[in-house]
C-alpha positions in Angstrom: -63.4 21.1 -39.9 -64.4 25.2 -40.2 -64.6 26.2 -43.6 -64.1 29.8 -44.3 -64.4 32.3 -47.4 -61.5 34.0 -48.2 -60.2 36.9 -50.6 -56.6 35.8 -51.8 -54.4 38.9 -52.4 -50.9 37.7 -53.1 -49.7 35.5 -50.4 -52.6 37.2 -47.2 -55.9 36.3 -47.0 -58.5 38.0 -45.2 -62.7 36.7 -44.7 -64.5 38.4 -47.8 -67.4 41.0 -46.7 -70.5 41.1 -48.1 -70.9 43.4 -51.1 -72.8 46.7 -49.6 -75.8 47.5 -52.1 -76.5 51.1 -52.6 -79.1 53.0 -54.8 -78.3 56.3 -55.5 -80.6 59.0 -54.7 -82.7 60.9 -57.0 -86.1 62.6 -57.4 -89.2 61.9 -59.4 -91.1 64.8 -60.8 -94.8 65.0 -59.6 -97.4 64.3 -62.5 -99.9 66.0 -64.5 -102.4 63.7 -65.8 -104.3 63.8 -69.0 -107.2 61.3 -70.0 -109.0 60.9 -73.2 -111.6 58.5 -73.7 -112.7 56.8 -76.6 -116.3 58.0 -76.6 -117.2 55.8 -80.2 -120.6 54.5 -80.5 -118.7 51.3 -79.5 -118.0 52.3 -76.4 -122.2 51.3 -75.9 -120.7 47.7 -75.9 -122.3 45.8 -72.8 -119.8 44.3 -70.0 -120.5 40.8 -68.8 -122.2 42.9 -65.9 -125.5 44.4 -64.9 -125.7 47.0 -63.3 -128.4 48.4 -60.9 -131.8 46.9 -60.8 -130.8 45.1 -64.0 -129.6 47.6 -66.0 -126.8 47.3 -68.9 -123.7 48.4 -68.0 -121.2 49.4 -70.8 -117.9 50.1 -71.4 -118.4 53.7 -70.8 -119.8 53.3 -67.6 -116.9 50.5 -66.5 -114.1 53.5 -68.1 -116.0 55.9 -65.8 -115.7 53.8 -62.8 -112.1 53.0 -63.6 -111.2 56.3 -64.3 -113.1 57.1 -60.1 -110.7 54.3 -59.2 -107.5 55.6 -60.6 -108.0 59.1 -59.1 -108.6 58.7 -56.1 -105.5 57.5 -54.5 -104.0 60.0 -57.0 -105.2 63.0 -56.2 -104.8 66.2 -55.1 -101.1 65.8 -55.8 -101.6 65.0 -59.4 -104.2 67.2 -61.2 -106.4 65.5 -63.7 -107.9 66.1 -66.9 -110.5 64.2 -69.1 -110.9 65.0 -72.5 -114.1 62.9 -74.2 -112.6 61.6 -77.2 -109.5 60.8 -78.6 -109.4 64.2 -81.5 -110.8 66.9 -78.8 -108.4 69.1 -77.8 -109.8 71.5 -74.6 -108.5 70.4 -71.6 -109.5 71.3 -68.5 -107.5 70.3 -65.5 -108.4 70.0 -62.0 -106.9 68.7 -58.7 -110.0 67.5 -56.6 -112.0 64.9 -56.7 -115.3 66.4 -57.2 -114.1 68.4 -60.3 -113.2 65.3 -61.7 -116.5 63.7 -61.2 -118.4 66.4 -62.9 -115.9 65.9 -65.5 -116.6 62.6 -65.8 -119.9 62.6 -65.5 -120.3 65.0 -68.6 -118.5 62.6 -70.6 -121.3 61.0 -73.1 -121.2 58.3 -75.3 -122.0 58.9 -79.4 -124.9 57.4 -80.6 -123.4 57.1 -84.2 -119.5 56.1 -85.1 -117.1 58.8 -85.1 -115.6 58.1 -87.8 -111.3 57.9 -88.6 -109.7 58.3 -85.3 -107.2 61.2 -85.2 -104.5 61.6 -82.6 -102.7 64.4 -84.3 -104.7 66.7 -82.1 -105.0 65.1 -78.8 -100.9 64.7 -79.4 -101.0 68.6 -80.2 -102.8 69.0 -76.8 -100.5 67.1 -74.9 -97.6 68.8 -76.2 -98.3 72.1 -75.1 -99.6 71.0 -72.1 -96.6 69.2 -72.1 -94.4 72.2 -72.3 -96.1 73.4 -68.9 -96.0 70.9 -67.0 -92.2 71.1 -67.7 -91.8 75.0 -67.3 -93.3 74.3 -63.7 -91.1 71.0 -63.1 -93.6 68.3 -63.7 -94.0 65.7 -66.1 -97.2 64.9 -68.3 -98.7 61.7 -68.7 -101.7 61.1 -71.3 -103.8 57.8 -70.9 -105.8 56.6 -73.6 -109.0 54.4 -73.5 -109.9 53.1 -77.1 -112.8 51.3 -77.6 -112.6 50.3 -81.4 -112.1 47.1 -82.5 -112.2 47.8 -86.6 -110.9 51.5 -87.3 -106.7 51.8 -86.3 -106.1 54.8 -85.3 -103.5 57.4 -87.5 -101.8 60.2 -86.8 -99.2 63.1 -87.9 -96.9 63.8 -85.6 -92.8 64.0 -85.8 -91.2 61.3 -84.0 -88.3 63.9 -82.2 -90.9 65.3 -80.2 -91.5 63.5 -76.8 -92.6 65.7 -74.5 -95.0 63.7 -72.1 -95.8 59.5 -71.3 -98.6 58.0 -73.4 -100.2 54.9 -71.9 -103.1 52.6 -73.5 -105.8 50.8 -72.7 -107.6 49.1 -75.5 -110.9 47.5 -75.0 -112.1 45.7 -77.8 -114.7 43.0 -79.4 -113.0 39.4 -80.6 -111.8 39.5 -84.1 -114.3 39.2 -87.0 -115.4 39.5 -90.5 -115.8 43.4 -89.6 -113.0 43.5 -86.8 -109.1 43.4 -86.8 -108.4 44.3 -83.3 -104.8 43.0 -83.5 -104.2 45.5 -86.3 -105.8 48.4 -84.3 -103.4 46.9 -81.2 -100.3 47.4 -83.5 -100.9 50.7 -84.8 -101.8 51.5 -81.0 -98.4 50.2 -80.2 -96.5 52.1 -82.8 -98.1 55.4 -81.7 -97.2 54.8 -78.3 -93.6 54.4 -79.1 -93.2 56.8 -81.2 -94.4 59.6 -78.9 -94.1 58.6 -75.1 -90.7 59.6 -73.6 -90.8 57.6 -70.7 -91.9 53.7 -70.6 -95.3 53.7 -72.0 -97.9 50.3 -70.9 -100.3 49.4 -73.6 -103.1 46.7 -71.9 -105.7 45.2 -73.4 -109.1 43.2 -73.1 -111.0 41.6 -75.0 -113.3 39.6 -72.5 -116.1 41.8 -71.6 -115.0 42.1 -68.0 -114.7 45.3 -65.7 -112.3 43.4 -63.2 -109.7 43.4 -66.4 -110.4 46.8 -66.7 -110.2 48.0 -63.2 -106.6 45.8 -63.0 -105.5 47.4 -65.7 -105.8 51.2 -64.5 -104.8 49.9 -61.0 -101.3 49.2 -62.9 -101.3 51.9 -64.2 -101.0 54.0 -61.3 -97.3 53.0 -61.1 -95.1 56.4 -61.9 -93.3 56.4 -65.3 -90.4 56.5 -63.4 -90.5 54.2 -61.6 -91.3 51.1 -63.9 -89.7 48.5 -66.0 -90.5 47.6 -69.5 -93.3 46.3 -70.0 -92.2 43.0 -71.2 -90.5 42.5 -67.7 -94.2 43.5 -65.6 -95.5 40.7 -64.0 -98.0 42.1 -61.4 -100.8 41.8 -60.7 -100.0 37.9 -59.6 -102.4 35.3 -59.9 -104.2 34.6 -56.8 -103.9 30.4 -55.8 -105.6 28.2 -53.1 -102.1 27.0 -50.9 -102.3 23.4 -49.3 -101.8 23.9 -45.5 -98.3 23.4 -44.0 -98.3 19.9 -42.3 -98.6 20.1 -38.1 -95.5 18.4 -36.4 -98.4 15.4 -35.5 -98.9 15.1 -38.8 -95.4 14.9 -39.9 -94.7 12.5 -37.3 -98.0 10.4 -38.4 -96.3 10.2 -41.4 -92.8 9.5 -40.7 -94.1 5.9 -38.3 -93.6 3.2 -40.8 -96.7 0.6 -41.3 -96.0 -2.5 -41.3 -98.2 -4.9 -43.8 -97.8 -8.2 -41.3 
């Protein structure tokens, strides 16, 4: 007996056709790409890592690294910018890889707290650059690093001006008598939303490792665009050992019955 799938219109029926899937067309602007990093005495904090011939390696030099890792697939389409602490406001973007290195290079961590943590004017900067990235098409994206696990960070800013994407990534110390890193996450989160006009990621650590770290930028790298919300991400996947399919000898070994007689 042939079974078929049909589309009954009135008293005719004809085999129903797949349903064609389409995406329309359209066209991402090209980035401009802003970095501050959290350059707090906190960012001194050692990594569960060494470094060469046994020396400590911090959080600033595992941001550094990270920051080597994110632009190098992403330049020289999308100029970078690093700006060395989260109220500095004098960016200087370039579109090579070498600039960006010096750039990086220069950035130096405190040797004393900063202080309250300001991002009226890094928001300020990012505005007006901003405003040129869109006068020449683009579309600004500012990436935050934040290394403080006990001072939240404030700001003034209006809420009706969105003009570029704000991402986070907040590396931090496990709560304490002296730390309330979930607080500092929330008000991390509140600024993000009330600035970034695209979908912004906020990611977090708080386990001393610079594979988290260099995950987290490497998910980054997806275009604002291009993503879903965050609640929906679920990349990078877990890595897992699979069994081995089964041979046919195998499957035939098993499918012989034993007897017990």
């Amino acid at each position: 007996m042939e079974a078929r799938a049909a589309v009954m219109d009135g008293s005719s029926s004809r085999p129903a056709s797949a349903p064609r899937y389409s995406l329309p067309p359209c066209r991402f602007m090209q980035e401009d790409i802003l970095f501050c990093v959290d350059v707090d005495v906190e960012s001194k904090v050692e990594m569960k890592l060494t470094g060469p011939k046994g020396r400590p390696f911090t959080r600033h030099d595992a941001i550094r690294q990270a920051i080597l890792l994110f632009i190098h697939p992403s330049l020289p389409s999308t100029p970078i910018t690093a700006l060395p602490s989260p109220s500095s406001a004098s960016p200087s973007p370039g579109n090579d890889v070498d600039s960006a290195r010096a750039a990086l290079h220069a950035l130096k961590a405190a040797d004393s707290p900063c202080g309250l943590a300001d991002l009226t004017l890094l928001f300020r900067a990012a505005a007006h650059e901003g405003k040129k990235s869109r006068a020449q098409g683009r579309h600004l994206r500012v990436i935050l690093i934040y290394c403080r696990s006990s001072i939240r960070p404030q700001h003034q800013w209006p809420v009706s001006q969105k003009l570029f994407t704000f991402d986070v990534i907040y590396l931090h110390d496990k709560p304490g008598p002296e730390n309330c890193p979930q607080k500092v996450y929330d008000a991390l989160v509140d600024a993000l939303e009330h600035v970034s006009e695209y979908e912004g990621y906020i990611l977090e650590s708080g386990h001393g490792l610079a594979r988290v770290l260099f995950r987290h930028i490497c998910v980054l790298l997806v275009h604002p665009q291009q993503r879903c919300v965050q609640d929906e991400l679920d990349i990078p996947k877990s890595l897992t050992r699979k069994s081995p399919l089964p041979t046919d000898a195998s499957q035939s070994e098993e499918s012989v019955p034993v007897s017990s007689q």
